[in-house]
C-alpha positions in Angstrom: 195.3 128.3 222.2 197.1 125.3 223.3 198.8 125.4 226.6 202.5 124.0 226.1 201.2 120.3 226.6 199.4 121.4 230.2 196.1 120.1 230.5 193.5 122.2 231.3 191.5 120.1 233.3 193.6 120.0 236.5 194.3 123.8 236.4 190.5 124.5 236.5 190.2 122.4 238.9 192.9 123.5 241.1 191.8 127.0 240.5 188.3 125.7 241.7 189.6 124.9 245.3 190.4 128.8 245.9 187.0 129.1 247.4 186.7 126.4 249.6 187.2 125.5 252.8 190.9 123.4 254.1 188.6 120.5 255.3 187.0 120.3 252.1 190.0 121.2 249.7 191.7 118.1 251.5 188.5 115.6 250.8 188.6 116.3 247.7 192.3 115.7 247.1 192.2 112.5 248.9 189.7 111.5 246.4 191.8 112.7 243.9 194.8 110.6 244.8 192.8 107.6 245.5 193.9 104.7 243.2 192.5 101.8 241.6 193.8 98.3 242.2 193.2 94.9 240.8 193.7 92.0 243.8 193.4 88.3 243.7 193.0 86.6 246.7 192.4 82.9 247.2 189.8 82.3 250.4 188.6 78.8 252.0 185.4 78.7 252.2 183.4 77.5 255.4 182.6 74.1 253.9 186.3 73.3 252.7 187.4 74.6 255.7 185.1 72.0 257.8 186.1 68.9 255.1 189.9 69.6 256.0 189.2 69.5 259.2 187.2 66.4 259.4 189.4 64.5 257.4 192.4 64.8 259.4 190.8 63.9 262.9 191.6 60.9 263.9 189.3 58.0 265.3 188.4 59.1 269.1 188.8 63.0 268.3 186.4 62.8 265.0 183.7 61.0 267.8 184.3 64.0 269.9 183.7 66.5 267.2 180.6 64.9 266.0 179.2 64.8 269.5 179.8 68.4 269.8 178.3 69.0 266.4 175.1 66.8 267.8 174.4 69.7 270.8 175.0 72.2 269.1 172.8 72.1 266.0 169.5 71.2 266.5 168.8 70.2 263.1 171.0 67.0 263.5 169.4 64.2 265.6 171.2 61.5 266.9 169.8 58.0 265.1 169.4 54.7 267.6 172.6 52.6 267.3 170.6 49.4 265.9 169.9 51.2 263.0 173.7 51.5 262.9 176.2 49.1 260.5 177.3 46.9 262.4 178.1 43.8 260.0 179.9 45.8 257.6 180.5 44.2 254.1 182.1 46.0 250.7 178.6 46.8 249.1 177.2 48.4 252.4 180.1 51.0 252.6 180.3 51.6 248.8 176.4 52.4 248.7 175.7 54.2 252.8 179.1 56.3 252.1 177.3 58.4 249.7 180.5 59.1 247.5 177.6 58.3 244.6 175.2 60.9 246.2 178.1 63.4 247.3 179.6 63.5 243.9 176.0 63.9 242.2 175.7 67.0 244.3 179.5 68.5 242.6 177.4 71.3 240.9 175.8 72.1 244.2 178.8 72.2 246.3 180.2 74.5 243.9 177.7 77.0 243.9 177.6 76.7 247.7 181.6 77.2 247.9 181.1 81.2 246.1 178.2 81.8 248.3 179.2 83.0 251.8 178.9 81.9 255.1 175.5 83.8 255.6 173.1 84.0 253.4 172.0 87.1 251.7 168.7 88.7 252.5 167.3 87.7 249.1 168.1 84.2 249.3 165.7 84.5 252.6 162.9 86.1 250.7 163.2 83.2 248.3 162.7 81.0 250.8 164.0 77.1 251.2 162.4 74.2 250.1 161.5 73.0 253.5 159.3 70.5 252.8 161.5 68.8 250.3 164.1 69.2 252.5 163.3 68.0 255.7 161.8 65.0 254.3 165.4 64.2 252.1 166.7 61.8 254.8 168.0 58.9 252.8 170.3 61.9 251.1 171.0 63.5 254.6 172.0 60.9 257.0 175.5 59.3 258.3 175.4 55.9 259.1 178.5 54.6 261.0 180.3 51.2 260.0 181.2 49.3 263.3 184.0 46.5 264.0 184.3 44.7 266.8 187.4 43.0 266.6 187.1 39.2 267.5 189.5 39.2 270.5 187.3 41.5 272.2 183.6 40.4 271.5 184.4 37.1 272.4 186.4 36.7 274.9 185.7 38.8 278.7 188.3 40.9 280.0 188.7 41.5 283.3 189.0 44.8 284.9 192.7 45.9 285.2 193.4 48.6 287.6 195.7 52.1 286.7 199.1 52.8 288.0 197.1 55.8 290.1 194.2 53.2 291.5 197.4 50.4 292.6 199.0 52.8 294.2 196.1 54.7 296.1 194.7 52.0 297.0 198.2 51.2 299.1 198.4 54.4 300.2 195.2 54.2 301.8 196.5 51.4 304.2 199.3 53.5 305.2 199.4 55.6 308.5 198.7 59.1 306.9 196.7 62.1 308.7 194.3 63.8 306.2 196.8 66.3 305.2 199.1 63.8 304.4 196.3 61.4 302.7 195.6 64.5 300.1 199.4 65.2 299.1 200.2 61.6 298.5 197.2 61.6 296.3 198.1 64.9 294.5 202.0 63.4 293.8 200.0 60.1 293.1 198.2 61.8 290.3 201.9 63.7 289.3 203.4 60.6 288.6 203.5 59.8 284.5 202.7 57.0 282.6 206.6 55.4 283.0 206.2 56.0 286.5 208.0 59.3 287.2 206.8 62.2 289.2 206.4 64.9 286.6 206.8 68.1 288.8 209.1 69.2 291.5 208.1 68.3 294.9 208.5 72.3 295.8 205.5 73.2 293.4 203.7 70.4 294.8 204.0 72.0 298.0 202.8 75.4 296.9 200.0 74.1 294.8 198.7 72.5 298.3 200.1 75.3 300.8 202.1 72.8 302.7 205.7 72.8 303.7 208.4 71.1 301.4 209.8 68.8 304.5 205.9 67.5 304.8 205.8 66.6 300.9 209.2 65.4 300.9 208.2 63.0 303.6 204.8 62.0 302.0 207.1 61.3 298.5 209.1 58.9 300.5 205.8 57.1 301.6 204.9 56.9 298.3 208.1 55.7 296.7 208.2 53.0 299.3 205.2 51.3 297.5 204.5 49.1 294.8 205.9 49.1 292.3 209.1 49.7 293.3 211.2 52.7 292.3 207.4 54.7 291.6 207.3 58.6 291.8 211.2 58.7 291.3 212.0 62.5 290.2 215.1 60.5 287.9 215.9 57.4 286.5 219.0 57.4 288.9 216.4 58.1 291.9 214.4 55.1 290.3 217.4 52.9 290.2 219.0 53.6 293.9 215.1 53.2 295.4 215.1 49.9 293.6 218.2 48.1 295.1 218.1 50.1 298.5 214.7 48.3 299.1 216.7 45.1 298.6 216.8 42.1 301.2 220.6 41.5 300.8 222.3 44.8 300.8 225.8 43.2 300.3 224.8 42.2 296.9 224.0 45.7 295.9 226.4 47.9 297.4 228.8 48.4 294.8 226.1 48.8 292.7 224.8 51.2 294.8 228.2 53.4 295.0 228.4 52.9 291.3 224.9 54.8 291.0 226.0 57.4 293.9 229.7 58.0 292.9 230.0 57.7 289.2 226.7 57.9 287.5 228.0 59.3 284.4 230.5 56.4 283.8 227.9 53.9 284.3 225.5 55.6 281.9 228.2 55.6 279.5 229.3 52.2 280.1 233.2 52.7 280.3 234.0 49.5 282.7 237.4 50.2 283.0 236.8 53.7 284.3 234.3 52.7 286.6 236.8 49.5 288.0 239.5 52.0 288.4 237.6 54.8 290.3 235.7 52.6 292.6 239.4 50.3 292.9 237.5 47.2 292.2 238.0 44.1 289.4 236.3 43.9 285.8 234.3 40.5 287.6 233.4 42.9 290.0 231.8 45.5 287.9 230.6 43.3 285.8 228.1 41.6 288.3 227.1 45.0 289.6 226.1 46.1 286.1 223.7 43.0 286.2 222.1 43.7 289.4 221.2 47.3 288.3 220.1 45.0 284.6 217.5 43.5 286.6 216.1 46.9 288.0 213.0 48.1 286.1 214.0 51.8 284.6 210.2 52.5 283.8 208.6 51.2 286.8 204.8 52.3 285.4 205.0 50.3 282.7 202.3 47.5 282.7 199.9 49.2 284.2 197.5 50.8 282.0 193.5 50.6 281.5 193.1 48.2 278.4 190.3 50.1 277.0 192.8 53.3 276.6 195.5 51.5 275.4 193.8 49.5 272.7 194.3 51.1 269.1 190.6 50.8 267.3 192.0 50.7 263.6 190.2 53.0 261.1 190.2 50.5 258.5 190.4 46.8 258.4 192.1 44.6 255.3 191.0 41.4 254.9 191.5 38.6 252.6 188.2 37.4 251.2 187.2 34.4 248.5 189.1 31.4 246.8 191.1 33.9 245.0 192.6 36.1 248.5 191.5 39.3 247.2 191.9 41.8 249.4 189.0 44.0 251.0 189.1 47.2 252.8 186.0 47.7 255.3 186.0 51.4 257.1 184.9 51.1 260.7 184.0 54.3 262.5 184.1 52.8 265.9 182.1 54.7 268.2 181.2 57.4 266.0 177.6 57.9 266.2 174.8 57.6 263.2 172.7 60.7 262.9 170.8 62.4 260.2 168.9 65.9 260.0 166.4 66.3 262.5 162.8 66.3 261.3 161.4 67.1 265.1 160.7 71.2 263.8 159.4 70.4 260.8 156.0 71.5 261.7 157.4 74.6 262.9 159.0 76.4 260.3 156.2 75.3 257.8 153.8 76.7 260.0 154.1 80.3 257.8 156.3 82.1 259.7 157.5 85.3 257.9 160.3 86.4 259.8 163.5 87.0 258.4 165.7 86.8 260.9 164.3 83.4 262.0 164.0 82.0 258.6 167.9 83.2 258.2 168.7 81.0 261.2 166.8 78.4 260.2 169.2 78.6 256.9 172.1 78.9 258.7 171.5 75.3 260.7 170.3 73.3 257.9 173.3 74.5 255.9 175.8 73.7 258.3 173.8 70.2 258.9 173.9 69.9 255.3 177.7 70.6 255.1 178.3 68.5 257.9 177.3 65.1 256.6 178.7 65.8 253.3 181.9 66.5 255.2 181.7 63.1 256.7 180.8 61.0 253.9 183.7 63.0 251.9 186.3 61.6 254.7 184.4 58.2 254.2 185.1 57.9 250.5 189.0 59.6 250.5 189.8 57.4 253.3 188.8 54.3 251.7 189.9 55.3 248.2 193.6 55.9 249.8 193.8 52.8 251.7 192.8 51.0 248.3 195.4 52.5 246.5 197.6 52.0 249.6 196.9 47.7 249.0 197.1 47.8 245.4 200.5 49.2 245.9 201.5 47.4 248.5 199.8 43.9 247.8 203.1 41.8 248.3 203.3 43.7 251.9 199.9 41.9 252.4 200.4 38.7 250.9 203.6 38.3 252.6 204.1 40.4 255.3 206.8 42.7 256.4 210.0 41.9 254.4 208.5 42.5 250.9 207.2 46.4 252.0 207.5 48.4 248.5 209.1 51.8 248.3 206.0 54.4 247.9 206.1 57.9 248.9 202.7 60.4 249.2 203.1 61.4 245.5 202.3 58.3 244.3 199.1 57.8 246.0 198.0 61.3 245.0 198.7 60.8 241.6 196.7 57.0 241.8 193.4 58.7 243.2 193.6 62.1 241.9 194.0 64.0 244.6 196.6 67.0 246.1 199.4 65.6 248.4 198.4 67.8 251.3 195.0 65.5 251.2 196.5 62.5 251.4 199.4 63.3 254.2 196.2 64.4 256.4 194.5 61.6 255.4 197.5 59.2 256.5 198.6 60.9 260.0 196.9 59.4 263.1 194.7 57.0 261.1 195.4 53.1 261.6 194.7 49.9 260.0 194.2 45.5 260.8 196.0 43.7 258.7 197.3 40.0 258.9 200.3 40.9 260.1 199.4 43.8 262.7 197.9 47.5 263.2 200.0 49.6 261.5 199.5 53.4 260.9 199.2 54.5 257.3 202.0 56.4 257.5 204.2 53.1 257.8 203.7 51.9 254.1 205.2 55.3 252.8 208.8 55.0 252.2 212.3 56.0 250.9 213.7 54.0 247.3 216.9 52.7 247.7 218.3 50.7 244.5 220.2 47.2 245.4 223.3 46.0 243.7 221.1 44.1 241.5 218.8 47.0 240.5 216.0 45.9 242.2 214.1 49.3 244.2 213.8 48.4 248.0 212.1 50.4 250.7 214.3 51.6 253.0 212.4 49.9 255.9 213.4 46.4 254.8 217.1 48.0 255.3 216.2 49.0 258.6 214.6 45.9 259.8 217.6 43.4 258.3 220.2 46.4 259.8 218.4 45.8 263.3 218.6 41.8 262.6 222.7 42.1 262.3 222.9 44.1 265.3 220.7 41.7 267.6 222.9 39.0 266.3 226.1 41.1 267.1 228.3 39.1 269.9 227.7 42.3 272.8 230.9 41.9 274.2 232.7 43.6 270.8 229.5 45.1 269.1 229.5 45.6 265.1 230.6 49.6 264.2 228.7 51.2 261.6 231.9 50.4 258.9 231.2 46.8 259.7 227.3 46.6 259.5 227.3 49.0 256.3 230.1 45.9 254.8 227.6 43.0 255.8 224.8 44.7 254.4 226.9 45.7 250.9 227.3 42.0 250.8 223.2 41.3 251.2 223.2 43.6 248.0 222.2 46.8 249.9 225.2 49.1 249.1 224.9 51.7 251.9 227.4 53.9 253.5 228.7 54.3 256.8 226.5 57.5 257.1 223.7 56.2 256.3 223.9 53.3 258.6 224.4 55.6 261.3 221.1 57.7 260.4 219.0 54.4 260.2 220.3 53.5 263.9 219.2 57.3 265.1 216.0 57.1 263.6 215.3 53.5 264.4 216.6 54.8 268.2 219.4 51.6 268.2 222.5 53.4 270.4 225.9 53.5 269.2 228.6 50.5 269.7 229.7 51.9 273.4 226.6 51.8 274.3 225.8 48.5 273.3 228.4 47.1 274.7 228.3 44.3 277.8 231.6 42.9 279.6 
């Protein structure tokens, strides 16, 4: 008999659950309730993880990573450096970046990309082709491309001291005791590259377990060395130190009250202000502003070891042939060549069966194996961007700045095939030598702007010509924005007064007060 549209199904079984147990009755309807759903989740695999990683690194980090790469996996051996690049010409990097032999393996790194990070315990019982492996070294090695730019291989440099070493090296010849000696080193090694002391002189103090009064007095040893106005806590500190440690104090002394009294209104230049608070003339003011002009505001600047401060370009552009076509040669400066070790070859063909070594053994030569390709990948999309970069840009290179093309990251994805996300990381942090300069990649993308005549311009060459008109400006009644957006609607670049004023933030130009001179 039918049952009014109840099925009988769940009755029997709730009926079934009289006889047993709570604990079990509530098992059982937990398994009862349980549901069944349908997810899809995108993961990054290990070895796309790694090629994202690489890729983005710039120059001196990317040597750093392979280094640590080098001690950690003993299946990658380091190769000598003359069997390194070094004179690096178009065919070498086409042919040693194996973009031939990385894209060959596409069906390989595909299968590897579902497979996890571990291998499974069959995949050990099947074994690896050791042999084959192992001895694969023309398809498992990384060979770095070196330039030496000409400027430094031919001519010797001599040995230019740091801020820290000038200064110690004064302080040494000063009248310390020992205790003294070792805070004037520790707010010596404070002070930043422009020369400031980066941390209040009470936390000095503490860090050493001295009292304030004692570092206070050290500081003032310090800041009465060379260069002047070092280890200020403040560029008004800076300033003062400067023209109190002048010979003729009557020169400086209204510039001095001018930097005690009304700091503010000299910051902001308002002469007037600062000639009627102090009760002196414009003429007055006027050479008091040029005495604190001749001050230096960043007194560490200039002293710098030249090794740190060079930029080793990434890539190099260079004309080449009758015809001036241009040639991009990849240098991976002091990147090391290595290639998988060999050295335990012997070892793990000597018939070892167990697992868990042969599953480490897996592990390392994978990773080794994932590590070049990583490398060689970063090779080939680095050079196959900058390429696209000069083909884009080949007026910037023929000519030089002025003639820089509006481009943005979209178009340089869409040239080479590639997702946008690849090529910003590509472009961040990586540089290049051109004729005209080392730039970072990141300069040749720009805005579009359209002139009065139609004609698309980057919005750098409106920056650099907006810069020109305001270095030309007579200082005494500096150009407003109004004025400078007019001249440049008359050059054909029909800009408003907004925008001129967002170029001169970004390009860090300060507004007409501030420019102003009396």
């Amino acid at each position: 008999m039918a049952s009014d549209g109840l099925d009988f199904e769940p009755v029997s079984t709730y009926l079934s659950f009289a006889g047993l147990r709570p604990a079990r009755q509530r098992r059982l309807m937990h398994q009862l309730r349980q549901e069944l759903r349908q997810k899809l989740e995108q993961y990054l695999q290990p070895q796309q993880i790694l090629r994202s990683e690489l890729i983005q690194l710039p120059l001196l980090a990317l040597e750093l990573r392979v280094r640590v790469e080098l001690q950690e996996n003993p299946f990658l051996d380091e190769l000598p450096e003359d069997e390194a690049i070094v004179d690096m010409e178009p065919a070498q990097i086409e042919t040693e970046s194996p973009a031939a032999a990385f894209e060959s393996s596409s069906e390989e790194a595909a299968s590897e990309e579902k497979a996890d990070e571990k291998p499974s315990a069959a995949k050990v019982e099947e074994g690896v082709d050791w042999e084959g492996f192992l001895d694969d070294e023309e398809s498992y090695v990384f060979k770095a491309n070196r330039y030496i730019p000409e400027e430094l291989a031919e001519a010797p440099r001599p040995s230019v001291p740091t801020l820290a070493e000038h200064v110690e090296a004064q302080l040494g010849l000063q009248r310390l005791t020992e205790e003294e000696f070792r805070v004037g080193q520790h707010i010596i090694g404070s002070v930043d590259k422009d020369g400031f002391l980066s941390y209040p002189i009470e936390e000095v103090a503490r860090e050493l377990n001295v009292s304030v009064p004692l570092a206070e007095r050290v500081l003032r040893v310090v800041q009465s060395l060379d260069p002047a106005g070092i280890a200020a806590r403040n560029r008004q500190e800076c300033l003062l130190i400067q023209l109190r440690g002048r010979e003729h104090q009557e020169k400086v002394q209204l510039a001095i009250r001018m930097l005690t009294e009304i700091y503010d209104d000299f910051l902001n230049k308002r002469f007037e202000m600062v000639a009627r608070k102090l009760n002196v003339s414009l003429d007055e003011v006027k050479a008091a502003f040029d005495e604190v002009r001749k001050l230096n505001p960043k007194p560490g600047e200039g002293y710098f070891d030249e090794k740190q401060n060079y930029i080793v370009p990434d890539l190099v552009v260079q004309r080449v042939g009758e015809d001036g076509e241009f040639v991009v040669y990849l240098n991976d400066g002091k990147v090391p060549s290595f290639h998988v070790n060999t050295t335990y070859k012997e070892m793990f063909l000597s018939g070892s069966t167990d697992k868990d070594a042969k599953a480490w053994v897996t592990r390392k030569l994978e990773s080794a194996r994932w590590f070049i390709n990583a490398i060689h990948q970063r090779q080939t999309t680095i050079l196959r961007t900058m390429r696209a970069i000069v083909k884009r840009q080949e007026a910037f290179f023929h000519h030089g700045k002025d003639y820089l093309k509006p481009m943005i990251l979209q178009d340089i994805a869409e040239d080479i095939g590639m997702d946008i996300s690849t090529i910003s990381r590509v472009t961040s942090g990586k540089y290049v030598q051109t004729e005209w300069g080392v730039f970072e990649l990141k300069y040749f993308f720009s805005e579009r702007m359209e002139t009065s005549e139609g004609e698309e311009v980057s919005t750098k060459v409106i920056k650099s010509r907006m810069k020109e008109i305001i270095d030309a400006e007579n200082k005494a009644d500096p150009l407003s924005d109004q004025t400078i957006a007019e001249k440049l609607a008359k050059e054909g670049f029909p800009i408003a007064r907004r925008t001129v004023q967002k170029y001169r933030e970004q390009t860090s130009i300060p507004v007409k007060r501030m420019r102003r001179e009396i």
